[in-house]
C-alpha positions in Angstrom: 0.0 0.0 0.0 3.2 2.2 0.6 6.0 2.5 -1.9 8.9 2.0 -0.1 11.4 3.6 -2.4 9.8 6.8 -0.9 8.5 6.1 2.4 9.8 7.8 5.3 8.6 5.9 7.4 10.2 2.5 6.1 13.4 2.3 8.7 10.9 1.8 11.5 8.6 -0.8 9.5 11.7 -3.2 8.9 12.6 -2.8 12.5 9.2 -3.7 13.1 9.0 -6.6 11.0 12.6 -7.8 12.0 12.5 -7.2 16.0 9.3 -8.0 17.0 7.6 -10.1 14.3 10.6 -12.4 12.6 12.4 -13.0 15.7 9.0 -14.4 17.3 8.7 -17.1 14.4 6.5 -15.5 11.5 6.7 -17.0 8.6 4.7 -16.2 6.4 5.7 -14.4 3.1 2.2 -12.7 2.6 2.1 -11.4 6.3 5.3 -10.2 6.5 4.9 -8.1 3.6 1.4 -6.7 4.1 3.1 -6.1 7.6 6.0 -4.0 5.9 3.6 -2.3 3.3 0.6 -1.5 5.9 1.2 2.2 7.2 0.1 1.3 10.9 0.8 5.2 11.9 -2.2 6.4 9.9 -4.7 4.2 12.2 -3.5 5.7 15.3 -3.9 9.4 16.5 -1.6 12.1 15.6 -0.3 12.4 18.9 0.7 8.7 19.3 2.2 8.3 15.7 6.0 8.3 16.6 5.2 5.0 18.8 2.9 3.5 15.7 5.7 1.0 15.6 6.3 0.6 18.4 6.4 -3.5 20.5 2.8 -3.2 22.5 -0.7 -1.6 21.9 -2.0 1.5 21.4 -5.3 3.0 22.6 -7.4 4.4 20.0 -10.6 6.0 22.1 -13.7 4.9 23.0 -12.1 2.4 25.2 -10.7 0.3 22.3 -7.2 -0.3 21.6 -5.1 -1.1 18.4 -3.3 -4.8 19.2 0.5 -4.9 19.1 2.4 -5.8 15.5 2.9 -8.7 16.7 -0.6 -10.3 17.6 -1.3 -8.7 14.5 0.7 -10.4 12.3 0.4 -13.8 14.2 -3.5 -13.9 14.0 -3.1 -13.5 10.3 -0.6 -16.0 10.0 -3.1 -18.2 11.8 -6.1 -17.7 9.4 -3.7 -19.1 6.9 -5.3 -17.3 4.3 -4.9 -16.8 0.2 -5.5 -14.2 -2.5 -9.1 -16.1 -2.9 -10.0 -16.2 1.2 -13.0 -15.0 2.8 -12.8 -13.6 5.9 -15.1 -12.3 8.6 -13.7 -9.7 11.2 -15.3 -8.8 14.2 -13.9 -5.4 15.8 -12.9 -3.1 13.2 -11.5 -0.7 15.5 -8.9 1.7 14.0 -9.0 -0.6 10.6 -5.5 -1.9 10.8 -5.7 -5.3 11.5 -9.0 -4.8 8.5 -6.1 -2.9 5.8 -3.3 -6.4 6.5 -6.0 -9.0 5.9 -6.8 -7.0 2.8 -3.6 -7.2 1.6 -3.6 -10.8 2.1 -6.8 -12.5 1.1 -9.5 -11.9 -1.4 -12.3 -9.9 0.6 -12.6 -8.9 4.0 -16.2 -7.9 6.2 -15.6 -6.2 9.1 -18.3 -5.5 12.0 -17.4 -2.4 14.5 -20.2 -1.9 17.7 -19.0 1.9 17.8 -20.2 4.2 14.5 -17.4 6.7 15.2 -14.3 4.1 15.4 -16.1 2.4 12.0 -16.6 6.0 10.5 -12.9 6.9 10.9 -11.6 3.2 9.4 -13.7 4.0 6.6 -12.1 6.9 6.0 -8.2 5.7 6.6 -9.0 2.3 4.5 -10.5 4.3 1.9 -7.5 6.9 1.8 -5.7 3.8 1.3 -7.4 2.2 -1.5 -8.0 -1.1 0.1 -11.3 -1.8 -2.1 -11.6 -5.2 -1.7 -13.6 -4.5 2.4 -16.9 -4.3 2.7 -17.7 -2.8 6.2 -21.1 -2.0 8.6 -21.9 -1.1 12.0 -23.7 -4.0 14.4 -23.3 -6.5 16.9 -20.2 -8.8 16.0 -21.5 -12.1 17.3 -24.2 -11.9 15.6 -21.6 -12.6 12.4 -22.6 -11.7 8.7 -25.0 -14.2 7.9 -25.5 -13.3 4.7 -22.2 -13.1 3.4 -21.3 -16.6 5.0 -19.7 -19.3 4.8 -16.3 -17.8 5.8 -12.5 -18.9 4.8 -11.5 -17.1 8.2 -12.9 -15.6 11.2 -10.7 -13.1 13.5 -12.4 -11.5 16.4 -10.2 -8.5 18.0 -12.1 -8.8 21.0 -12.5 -11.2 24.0 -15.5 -12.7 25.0 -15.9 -15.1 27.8 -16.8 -18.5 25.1 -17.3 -18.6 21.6 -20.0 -16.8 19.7 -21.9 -19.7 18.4 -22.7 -17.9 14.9 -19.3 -17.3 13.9 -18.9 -21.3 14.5 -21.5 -21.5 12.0 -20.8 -19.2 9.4 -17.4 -21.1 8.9 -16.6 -22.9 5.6 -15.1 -26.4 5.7 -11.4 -25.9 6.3 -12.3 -22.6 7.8 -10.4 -20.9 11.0 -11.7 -19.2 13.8 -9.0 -17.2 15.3 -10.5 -15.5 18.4 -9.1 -14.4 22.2 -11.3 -16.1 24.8 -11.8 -15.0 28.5 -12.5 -12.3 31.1 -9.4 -11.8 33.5 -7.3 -14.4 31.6 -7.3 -14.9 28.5 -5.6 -17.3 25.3 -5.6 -17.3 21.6 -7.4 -20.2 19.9 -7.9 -21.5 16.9 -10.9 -22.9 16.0 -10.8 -25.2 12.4 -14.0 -26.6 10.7 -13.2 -30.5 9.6 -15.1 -33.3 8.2 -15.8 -34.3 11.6 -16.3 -31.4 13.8 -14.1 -28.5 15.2 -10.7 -28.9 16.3 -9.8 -26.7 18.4 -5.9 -25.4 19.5 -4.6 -22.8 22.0 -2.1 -20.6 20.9 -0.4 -18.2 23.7 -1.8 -15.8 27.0 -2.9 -12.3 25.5 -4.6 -9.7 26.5 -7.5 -7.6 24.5 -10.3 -5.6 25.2 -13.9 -7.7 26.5 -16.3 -8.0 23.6 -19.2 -6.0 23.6 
């Protein structure tokens, strides 16, 4: 999304990529470049953009919070996703996490609870060109029905168990990549087989509660 050859902010992007995403075992080709070509600084507020890349999170108000690089890129490593994937997210927030899965698979919904955080990703994903999102306002575990089955679900938000709809609107061979608990939490993975869902914890993290 950024052309490197003039970007100003590229030194800090490679540090990024190197020091807190490499060294903690991301692999994947796709992720590491959307990671290098997403500008993360234009999702947070003006007066936090020298620590956009910065190892940890950032708040972006209304109580929400943009998630460190690193979750970042690791929960889009885990959706394992393609340049034909369909993915569901629930918690648009600022719209970064929204602008690196564009980069990475076909088409991306997102679902944001709060009209002014979606308003502003519109805006910054727009100013970005990333036309392959289609984003609305509404209650994320509801899911999008409509749009389902999905290649990939990531939820940016923690509720206490599952949402049962997102189980449901996954495709066979889909992932459910979602933080789940109140004072402690863990990343799963959820994957849709033949025979039911398989489920895998990841690592302790720590988001915001789901509302």
């Amino acid at each position: 999304m950024t052309d490197r050859a003039v970007d100003p902010w590229a030194a800090r992007k490679e540090r990024m990529v190197t020091d807190q995403i490499v060294s903690r075992g991301v692999k994947d080709p796709a992720v590491l470049e959307a990671m290098r070509s997403v500008p993360r600084h234009v999702f947070v507020p003006e007066s936090e953009r020298a620590r956009a890349y910065d190892d940890g999170p950032q708040s972006i108000g209304r109580g929400q919070t943009i998630s460190q690089p690193y979750i970042v890129a690791l929960m889009t490593e885990l959706a394992r996703l393609d340049p034909t994937s369909r993915v569901l997210e629930i918690g648009t927030g600022c719209g970064y996490q929204t602008a690196v899965l564009a980069a990475c698979a076909g088409w991306v919904w997102t679902i944001e609870l709060e009209p002014e955080l979606a308003a502003r990703a519109a805006r910054t994903l727009a100013e970005l060109g990333a036309a392959n999102v289609t984003a609305r306002v509404g209650d994320g575990s509801l899911g999008w029905p409509e749009a389902a089955p999905f290649d990939a679900i990531l939820v940016t938000a923690a509720p206490a168990d599952v949402p049962p709809a997102l189980l449901d609107q996954l495709a066979e061979g889909g992932r459910l990549v979602i933080p789940l608990g109140t004072s402690r939490q863990d990343l799963w993975v959820f994957t849709r087989e033949p025979d039911g869902i398989r489920r895998a914890s990841i690592i302790p993290v720590r988001f915001v509660l789901l509302r």
